[in-house]
N, C-alpha and C positions, 0 to 999 in steps of 0.2 A: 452216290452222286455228290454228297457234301463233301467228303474226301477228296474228291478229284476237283471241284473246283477250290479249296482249300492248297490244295497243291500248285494247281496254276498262279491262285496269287502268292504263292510262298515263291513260287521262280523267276516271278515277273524282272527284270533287270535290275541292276543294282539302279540307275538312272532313274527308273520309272518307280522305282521302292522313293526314293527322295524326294521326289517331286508331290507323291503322295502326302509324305510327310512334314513338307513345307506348309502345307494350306491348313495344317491343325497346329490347336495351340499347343506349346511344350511339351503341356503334362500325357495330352493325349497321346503327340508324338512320339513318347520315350513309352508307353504304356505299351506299344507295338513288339517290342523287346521279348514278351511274351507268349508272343504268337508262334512263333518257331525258333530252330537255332538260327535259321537264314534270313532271320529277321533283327535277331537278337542286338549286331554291332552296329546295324544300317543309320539310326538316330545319330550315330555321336562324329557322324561326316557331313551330315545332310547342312546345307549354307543359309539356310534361312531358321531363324525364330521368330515366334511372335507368343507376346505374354501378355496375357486377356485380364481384364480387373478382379475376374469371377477368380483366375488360378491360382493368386497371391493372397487372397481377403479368406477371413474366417472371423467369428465372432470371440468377442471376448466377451468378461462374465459384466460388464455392462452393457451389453450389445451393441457397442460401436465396431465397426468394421477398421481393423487395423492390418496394416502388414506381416505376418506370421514368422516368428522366427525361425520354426519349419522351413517354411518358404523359400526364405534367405539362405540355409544351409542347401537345399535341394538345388539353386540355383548355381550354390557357389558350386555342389558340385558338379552341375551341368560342363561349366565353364571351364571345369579341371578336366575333365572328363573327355571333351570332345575333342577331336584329333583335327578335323582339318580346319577352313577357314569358312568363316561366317561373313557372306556378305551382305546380309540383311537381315535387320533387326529392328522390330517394334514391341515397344508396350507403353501401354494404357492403361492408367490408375490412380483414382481422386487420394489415393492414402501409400505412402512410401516410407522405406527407410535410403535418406540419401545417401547415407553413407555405405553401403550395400550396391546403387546404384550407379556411384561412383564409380566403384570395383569394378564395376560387370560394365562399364563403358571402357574403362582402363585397359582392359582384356580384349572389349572388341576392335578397339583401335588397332592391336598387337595382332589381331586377326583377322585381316587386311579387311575390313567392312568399307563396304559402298554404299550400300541402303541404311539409313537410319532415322524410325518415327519413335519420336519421346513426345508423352502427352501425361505430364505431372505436375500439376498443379504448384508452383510455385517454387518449381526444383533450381536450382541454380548448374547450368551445367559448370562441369568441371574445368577447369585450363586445360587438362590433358586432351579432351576431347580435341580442341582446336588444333591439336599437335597434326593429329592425322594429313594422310598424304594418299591416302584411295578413295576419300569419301566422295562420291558423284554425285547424290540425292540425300538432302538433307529435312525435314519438317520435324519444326518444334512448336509443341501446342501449350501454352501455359506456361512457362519455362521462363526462368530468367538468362538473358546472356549479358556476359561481360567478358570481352576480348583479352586472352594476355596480354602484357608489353610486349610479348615477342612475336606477338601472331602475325604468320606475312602470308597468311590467306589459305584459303584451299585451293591451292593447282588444277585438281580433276573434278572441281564442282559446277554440276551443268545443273542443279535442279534447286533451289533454295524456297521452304516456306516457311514464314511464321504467323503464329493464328495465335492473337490473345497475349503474345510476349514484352516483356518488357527490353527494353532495350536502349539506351542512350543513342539521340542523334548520333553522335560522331563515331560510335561504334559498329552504328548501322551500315554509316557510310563507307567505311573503313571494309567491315565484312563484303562489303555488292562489287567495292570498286577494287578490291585485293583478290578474285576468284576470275582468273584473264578468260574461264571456257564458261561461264555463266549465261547459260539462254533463257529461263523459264524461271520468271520471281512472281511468286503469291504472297500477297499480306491481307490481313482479315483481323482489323479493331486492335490493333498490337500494340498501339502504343500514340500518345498524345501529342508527337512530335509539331514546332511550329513551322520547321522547314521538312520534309521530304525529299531529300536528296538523292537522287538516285546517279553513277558515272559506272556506267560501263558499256566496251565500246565491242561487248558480244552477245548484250542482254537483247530476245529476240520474242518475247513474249510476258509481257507485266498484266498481274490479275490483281487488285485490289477491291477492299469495301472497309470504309472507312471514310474519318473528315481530316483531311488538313486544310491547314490556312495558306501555307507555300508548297508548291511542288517543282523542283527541278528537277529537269529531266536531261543527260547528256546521252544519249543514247543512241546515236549514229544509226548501228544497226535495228533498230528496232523504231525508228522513223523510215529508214528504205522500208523495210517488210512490211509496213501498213500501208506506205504508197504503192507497193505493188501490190497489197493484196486487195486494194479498196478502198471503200468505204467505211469509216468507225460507222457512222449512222446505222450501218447495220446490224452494229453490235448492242448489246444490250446496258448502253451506257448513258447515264444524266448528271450533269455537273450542275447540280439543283442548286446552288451556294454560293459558285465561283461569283465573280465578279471583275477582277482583272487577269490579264495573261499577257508572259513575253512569250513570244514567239518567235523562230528565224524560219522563212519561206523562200525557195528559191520563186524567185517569179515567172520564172520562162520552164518550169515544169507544169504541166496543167494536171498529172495526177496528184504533184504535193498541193498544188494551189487548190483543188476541189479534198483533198484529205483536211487542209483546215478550213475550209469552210464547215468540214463535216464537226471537226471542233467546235467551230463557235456556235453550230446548230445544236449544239449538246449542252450550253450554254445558256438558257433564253436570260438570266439577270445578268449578262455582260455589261459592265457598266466603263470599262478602260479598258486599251490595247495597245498594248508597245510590240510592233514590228520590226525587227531587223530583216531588210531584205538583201536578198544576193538572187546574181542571176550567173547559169552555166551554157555556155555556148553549146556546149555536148549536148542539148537534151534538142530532141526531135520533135517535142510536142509543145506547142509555146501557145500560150496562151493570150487566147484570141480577147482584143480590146472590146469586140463586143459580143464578148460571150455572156453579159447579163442584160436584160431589157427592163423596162419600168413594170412588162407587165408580168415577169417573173420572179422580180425581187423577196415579194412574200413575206417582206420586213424580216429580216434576217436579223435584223442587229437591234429589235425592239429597244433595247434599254441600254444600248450604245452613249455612252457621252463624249468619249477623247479619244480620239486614236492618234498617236506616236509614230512614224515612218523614218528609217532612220537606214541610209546608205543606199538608198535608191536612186534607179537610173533613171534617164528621161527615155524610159523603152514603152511600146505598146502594150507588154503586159501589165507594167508598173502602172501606168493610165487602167486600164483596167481593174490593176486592184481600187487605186482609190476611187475608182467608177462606180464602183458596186458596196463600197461604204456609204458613197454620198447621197444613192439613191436607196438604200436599203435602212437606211437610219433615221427614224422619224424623232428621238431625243437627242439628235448629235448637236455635238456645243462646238468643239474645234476637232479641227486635223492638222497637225504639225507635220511638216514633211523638213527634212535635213538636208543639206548639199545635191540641190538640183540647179543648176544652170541651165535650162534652155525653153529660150522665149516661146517656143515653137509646140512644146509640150504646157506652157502655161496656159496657151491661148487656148488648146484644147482641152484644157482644166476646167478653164472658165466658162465655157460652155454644157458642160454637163449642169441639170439640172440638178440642184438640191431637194428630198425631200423634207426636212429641216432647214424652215426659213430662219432660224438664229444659225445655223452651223458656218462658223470661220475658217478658214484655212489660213494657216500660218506656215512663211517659208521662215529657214531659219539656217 
């Protein structure tokens, strides 16, 4: 009985042999070799490695856990070894040799890689790395990066994270806004930037956790995709810190216009807001002047002091928004509004009641 099911997995398909041997680390994978002859070559085609902390570490006679010169040999031979191409590759480990790591990034680039997780404490990746031209999914944990002068981005990168990394402002901005198929950016504590700048106009899902003090955002498509998909309040978001934000709001959209209200409810120490507004004839859903009442307000804008309005029409919805500052802000000091001409929208300015007996309105 042990024979016979020993034979069925020895015939299993070449496909179903690799697959097998993707979801184990290296050293187990190549350990397979001796299982049979129809086992023997299967390791050195299979597209995926992953190198675990445990595979690389052995003690030394201080028992500090170092990188194994063993190791490093075993792997260079992996690398020499293996015939086809490696589209995915990860390792994980507090203790390295960079120069070794180098190598075996050097080779993966040359071996068309599309997946690639490096989590090494302090490694600096290499410029070669940035050369690549298959990479899709990229996550560096710990790592330092610093852009060649020649880097003009990654073409096929749709997945970018970095967690803990060091990295310069402008190199940042450089890497999100030079990658044209870029949908899905994670950062987690990476770095102390005063501005976060993010431009790109394919980025369709941003996860952070972290402080900055600036955040810009140009991000066309991943402002539609929130309007359409809802509500942020429903996500698991708090902007416990902010305190001012520009923002641009179509006004005669009622899904963008209730998307940032869900903003500023994410908000409660808002203290400043500068609005650019624009309005689009296209949109079918236009927002009703009185869509907020005194008894639904709920003080939205608690700690509201200035709001900025800047390129606004004298339309119904435009009235509405400053509707719903003026009765929803019990600290408001002024509201500046820019280039409105018409008497007819004043008067109905001036009748909204104030919750905020100092709050001014300033035309300008």
């Amino acid at each position: 009985m042990e024979a016979k099911t020993f034979d069925l997995i020895s015939d299993l398909p070449g496909l179903v042999k690799e697959q097998i041997l993707v979801h184990l680390p290296i050293k187990e994978a190549i350990r397979t070799r001796i299982l049979s002859s129809k086992w023997r070559h299967t390791w050195v085609s299979i597209p995926e490695l992953m190198i675990r902390n445990e595979d690389c570490l052995t003690c030394s006679k201080n028992e500090e856990l170092i990188l194994s010169t063993k190791f490093i040999q075993f792997m260079d031979w992996v690398f020499q070894v293996h015939s086809g191409s490696i589209l995915k590759f990860s390792m994980c480990s507090d203790h390295f040799s960079s120069r070794a790591v180098d190598r075996w990034i050097l080779t993966l680039s040359r071996k068309q890689i599309q997946q690639i997780f490096i989590g090494l404490d302090r490694y600096k990746m290499p410029s070669g790395f940035f050369m690549s031209h298959t990479l899709t999914h990229v996550y560096l944990e710990k790592c330092t990066v610093k852009l060649p002068a020649k880097f003009n981005g990654f073409k096929m990168l749709r997945e970018l994270g970095l967690k803990y990394c060091i990295i310069s402002e402008e190199h940042f901005e450089k890497l999100v806004s030079s990658s044209p198929f870029l949908e899905n950016l994670s950062l987690e504590l990476f770095n102390d930037f005063n501005m976060l700048r993010i431009c790109s106009r394919s980025l369709r899902k941003f996860d952070f956790w972290g402080e900055f003090k600036y955040i810009h955002l140009d991000t066309p498509r991943l402002a539609k995709d929130l309007a359409k998909g809802g509500s942020i309040n429903k996500l698991p978001i708090k902007f416990e810190k902010l305190k001012e934000i520009k923002i641009e709001i179509n006004v005669e959209d009622q899904k963008e216009f209730d998307l940032s209200l869900d903003l500023f409810r994410s908000a409660p120490l808002l203290e400043h807001v500068w609005i650019k507004a624009y309005s689009s004839k296209t949109i079918a859903s236009v927002v009703s002047a009185n869509s907020f009442s005194a008894d639904s307000r709920n003080y939205l804008f608690e700690c509201l002091q200035t709001v900025s309005i800047f390129n606004l029409s004298a339309s119904e919805s435009a009235l509405s928004l400053i509707q719903l500052v003026l009765v929803s802000a019990p600290a408001l000091k002024k509201v500046v509004l820019s280039k409105i001409n018409s008497s007819v929208f004043f008067n109905k300015l001036s009748q909204i009641e104030k919750l905020s007996k100092e709050a001014q309105i300033i035309l300008c």
